[in-house]
N, C-alpha and C positions, 0 to 999 in steps of 0.2 A: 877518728870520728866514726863513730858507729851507724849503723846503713838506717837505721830509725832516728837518728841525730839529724844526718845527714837530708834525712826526709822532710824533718820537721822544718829546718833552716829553706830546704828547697821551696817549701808551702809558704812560709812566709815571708820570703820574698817575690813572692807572686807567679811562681816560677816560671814558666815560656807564655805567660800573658803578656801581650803586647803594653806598653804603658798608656794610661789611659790620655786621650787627649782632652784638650780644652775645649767646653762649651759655647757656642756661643751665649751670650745673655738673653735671659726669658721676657721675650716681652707681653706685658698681656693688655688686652683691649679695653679700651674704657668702656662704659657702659652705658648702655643706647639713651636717648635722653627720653624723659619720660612722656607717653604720647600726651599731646594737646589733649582736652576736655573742652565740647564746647559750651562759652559761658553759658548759664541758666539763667533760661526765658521765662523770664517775671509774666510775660502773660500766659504762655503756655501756661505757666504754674495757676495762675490765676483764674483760668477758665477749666481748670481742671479740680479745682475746689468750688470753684460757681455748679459746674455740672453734679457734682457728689451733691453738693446741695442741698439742687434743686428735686434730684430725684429720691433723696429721703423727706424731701418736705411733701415732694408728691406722695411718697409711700404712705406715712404718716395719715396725711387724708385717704389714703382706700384707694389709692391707685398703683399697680403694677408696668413695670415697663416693658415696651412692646419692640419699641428699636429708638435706636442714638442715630441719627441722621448726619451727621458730621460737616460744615461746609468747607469745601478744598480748601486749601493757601488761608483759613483764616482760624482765630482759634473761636470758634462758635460752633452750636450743634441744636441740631432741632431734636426733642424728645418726645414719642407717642406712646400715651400707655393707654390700657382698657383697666376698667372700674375689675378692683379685686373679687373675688370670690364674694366675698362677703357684702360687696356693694353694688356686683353686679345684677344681683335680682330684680333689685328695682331702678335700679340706674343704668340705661341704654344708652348713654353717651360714648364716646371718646373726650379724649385731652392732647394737646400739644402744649408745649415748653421750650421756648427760646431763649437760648441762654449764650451769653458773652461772656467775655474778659469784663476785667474792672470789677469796678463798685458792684457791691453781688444786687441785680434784678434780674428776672424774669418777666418775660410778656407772655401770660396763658390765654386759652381758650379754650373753651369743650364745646361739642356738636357731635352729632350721632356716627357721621363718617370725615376723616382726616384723612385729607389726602394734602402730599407736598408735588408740587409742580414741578416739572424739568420745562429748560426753553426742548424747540428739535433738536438740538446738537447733544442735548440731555446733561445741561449743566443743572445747576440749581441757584445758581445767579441769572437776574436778569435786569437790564439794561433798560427798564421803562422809560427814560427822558431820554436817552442819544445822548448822555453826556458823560458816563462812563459810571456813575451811581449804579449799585448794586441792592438786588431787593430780593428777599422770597417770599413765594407768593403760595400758599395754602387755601386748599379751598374746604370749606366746611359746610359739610350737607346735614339739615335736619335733625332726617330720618336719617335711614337703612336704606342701600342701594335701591334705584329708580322711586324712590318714595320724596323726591323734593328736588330745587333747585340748588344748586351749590351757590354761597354766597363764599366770594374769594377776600382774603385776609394778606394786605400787603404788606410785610415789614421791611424796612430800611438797615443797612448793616451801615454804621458809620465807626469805622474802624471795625475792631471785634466785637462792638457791644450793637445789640438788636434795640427797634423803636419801631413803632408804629407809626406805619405813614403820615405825614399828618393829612395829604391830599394824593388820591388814588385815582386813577381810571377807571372806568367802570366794569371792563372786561380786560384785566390783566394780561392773560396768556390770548389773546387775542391781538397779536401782535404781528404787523407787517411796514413792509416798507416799499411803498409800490412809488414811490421818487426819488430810491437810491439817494437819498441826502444823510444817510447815518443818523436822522432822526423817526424813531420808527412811528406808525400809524398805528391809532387802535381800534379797533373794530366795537359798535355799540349798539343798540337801538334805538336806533334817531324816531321812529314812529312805529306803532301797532294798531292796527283793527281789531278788535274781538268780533266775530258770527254769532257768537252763542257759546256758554257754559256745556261742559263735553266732560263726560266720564274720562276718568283718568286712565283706562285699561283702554278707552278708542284715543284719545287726545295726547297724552302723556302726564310727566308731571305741571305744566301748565295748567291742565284742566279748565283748558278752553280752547275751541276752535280756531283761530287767531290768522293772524298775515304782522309781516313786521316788514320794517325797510331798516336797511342798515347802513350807519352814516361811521363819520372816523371822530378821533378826536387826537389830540398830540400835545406834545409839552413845549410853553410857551414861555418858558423860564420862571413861571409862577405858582400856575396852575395848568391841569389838561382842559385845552379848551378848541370847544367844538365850529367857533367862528372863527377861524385863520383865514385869509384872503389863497396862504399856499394850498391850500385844499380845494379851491376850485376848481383845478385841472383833474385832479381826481373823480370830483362830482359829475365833470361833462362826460371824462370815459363811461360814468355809470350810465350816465339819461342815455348816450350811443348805446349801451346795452340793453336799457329796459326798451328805447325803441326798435330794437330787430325781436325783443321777443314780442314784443306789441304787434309787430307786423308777422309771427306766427299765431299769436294768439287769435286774430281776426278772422283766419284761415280755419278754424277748427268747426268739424261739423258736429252735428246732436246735440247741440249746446242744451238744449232743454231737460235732458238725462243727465248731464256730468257736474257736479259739484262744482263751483267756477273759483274755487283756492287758487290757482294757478294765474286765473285771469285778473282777481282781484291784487293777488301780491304783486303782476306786471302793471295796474293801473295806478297803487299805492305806489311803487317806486318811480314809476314816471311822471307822474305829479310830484313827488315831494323833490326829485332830482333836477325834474325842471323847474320849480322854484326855487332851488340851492346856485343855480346858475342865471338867475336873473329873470326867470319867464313868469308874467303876472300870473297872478290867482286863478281870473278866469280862464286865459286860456289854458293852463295847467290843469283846470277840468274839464275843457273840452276835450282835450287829451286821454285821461282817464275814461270820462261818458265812451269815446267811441270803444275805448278798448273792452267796456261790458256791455257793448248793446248786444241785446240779443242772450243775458248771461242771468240765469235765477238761481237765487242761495234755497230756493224750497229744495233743491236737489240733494244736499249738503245730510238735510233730515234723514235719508237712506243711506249713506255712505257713512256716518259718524254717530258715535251714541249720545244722541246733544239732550241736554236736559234742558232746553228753551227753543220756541220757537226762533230760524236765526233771522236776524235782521237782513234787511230789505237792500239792493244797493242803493238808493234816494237815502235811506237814513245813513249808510255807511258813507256818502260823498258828502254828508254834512258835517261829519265826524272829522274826514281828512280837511275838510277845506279849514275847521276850528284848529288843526294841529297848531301847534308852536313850535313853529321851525327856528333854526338861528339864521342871523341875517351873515352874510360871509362880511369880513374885512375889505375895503376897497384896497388894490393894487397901490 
C-alpha cells in the first residue's frame, strides 16, 4: 500500500478521533400560552363613541373644545368648549356637555363662564343626600368674571349615563355637616334685608346693600327640605351666637358715624334664630329693637355708593317681622 493510499484509508476511518458518543434526546419547550386579553367593555366602548359624538355635534354648531373633564371609576366626561372663531365675535358664551354610556344623550348648557366644582378633598363626585348618590355640580355664571351671580347646575350620574336633577338644593357646594350623622347640611338663604340699591363697583355683583341670615336645609328622602325637627339643635347653637355678638354689638361707641351692617345682620339673625327655636314674634323683636337702638342707616349713604335713599330701621323691622320662616317639625 502506498503512503497516499494508506493516507487516504487513515482519513476515512476517522483516524485518532474519538468515536462519537450518543446524544442525549432534544427536548424543546412548548410555547408560553398566549396572554389573557381583557374582555371588551361594551360601555367603555359606548361612552367613547357617545363622547366622539357629541363633540362633532358640538363642532358642527361653531363650537371648539376647551377640555374633556373625565369622571374617575365611571365612564362619563364633562366637555367645555368656547364659541369658534367664527362665532365668537358675537357669541360670548361658553358650553358644557355631559355625556355617558348608553343610549347616546347629552345634557348641555351655555353661560358666559363654566366652571365644574370639586367637593375639598377635590373630587368631582358629591354626595348631596348622605346616601351614597353621586352628582356634579357646575356652576354657570352670566357674564365674565365678577359681572353676576353663579347659578349652579346639579346633574345626577345613575350608573354612566348623566340627568338632570330632578330636585336640587339651593346652594350645592355649600355643604357641611355639623351633627356628624353622614347626612350632610346645606347652607342657604333662609332671609334678606335690602338698605338700598348700591353700584356694583361699592356693593358687588348683588347690587345692593343687603344683610341675609343663613338657615340649612337637608334631604329627607324626597326632597331638600328646610323644616326637619333635627335641625333645631343647629338653630339654638346659632341664636347662642348671634346673642354674644348682640352682647358686643351693644357695647359699640359712635354709633351715629358707622354704617350699622354689622348691627342689623346680628339683629336679622337673632330674630329669625329665635323664632326657628320656638320664641314668639314679639319678643323676637324686642330682641332685635334693643340690638339697634341707638343705630342709623343714614350712615351707610357715606360709606357705600347707594343709589337710594336707605331704608329706616322701623321700615326694616316690618320687613323681618313679614318674613316667612318655616315652622321646624315637632320632636
Amino acid at each position: 500500500m502506498t503512503a497516499a493510499r494508506a493516507l487516504l484509508v487513515f482519513v476515512a476511518l476517522g483516524g485518532c478521533t474519538p468515536p462519537a458518543t450518543r446524544g442525549e434526546p432534544v427536548r424543546v419547550a412548548p410555547p408560553p400560552p398566549p396572554t389573557p386579553t381583557a374582555p371588551r367593555d361594551p360601555a367603555l366602548a359606548s361612552f367613547r363613541d357617545n363622547l366622539e359624538h357629541a363633540k362633532s355635534d358640538a363642532e358642527r354648531a361653531g363650537w371648539v373644545v376647551r377640555e374633556v373633564v373625565e369622571i374617575p371609576d365611571r365612564h362619563a366626561a364633562l366637555v367645555i368648549y368656547d364659541p369658534s372663531p367664527a362665532k365668537a365675535p358675537a357669541y360670548k358664551l361658553a358650553r358644557v356637555d355631559a355625556v355617558g354610556a348608553g343610549a347616546y344623550q347629552v345634557v348641555s348648557s351655555e353661560s358666559g363662564i363654566v366652571d365644574v366644582m370639586k367637593t375639598r378633598a377635590g373630587s368631582l363626585l358629591w354626595d348631596l343626600r348622605g346616601d351614597g348618590s353621586r352628582s356634579v355640580v357646575i356652576h354657570l355664571t352670566p357674564c365674565g368674571a365678577n359681572c353676576g351671580v353663579a347659578k349652579p347646575l346639579v346633574l345626577e350620574l345613575d350608573g354612566n349615563a348623566f340627568k338632570t336633577a330632578a330636585v336640587a338644593p339651593e346652594c350645592p357646594t355649600c355643604l357641611r355637616d355639623d351633627d356628624k350623622d353622614g347626612v350632610p347640611e346645606l347652607e342657604l338663604r333662609l332671609a334678606s334685608l335690602t338698605i338700598a340699591p348700591c353700584s356694583r363697583a361699592s356693593c358687588g355683583p348683588s347690587s345692593a346693600l343687603l344683610v341675609e341670615v343663613r338657615g340649612v336645609e337637608r334631604w329627607n328622602g324626597a326632597r331638600y327640605a328646610k323644616d326637619l325637627a333635627v335641625l333645631a339643635p343647629l338653630y339654638a347653637e346659632r341664636r347662642t351666637a348671634a346673642q354674644k355678638d348682640a352682647a358686643t354689638v351693644k357695647r359699640t361707641g359712635n354709633r351715629s358715624r358707622i354704617c350699622p351692617l354689622n348691627a342689623l345682620s346680628v339683629a336679622a339673625r337673632l330674630y329669625v334664630y329665635s323664632r326657628l327655636t320656638g320664641e314668639s314674634r314679639g319678643d323676637a323683636l324686642v330682641r332685635a329693637d334693643e340690638v339697634m337702638r341707638g343705630w342709623d342707616t343714614k350712615a351707610c349713604s357715606t360709606e357705600y355708593d347707594l343709589l337710594a335713599p336707605p331704608k329706616r330701621w322701623e321700615e326694616l323691622k316690618k320687613e323681618l317681622e313679614a318674613l316667612s320662616l318655616p315652622t321646624l317639625e315637632a320632636k
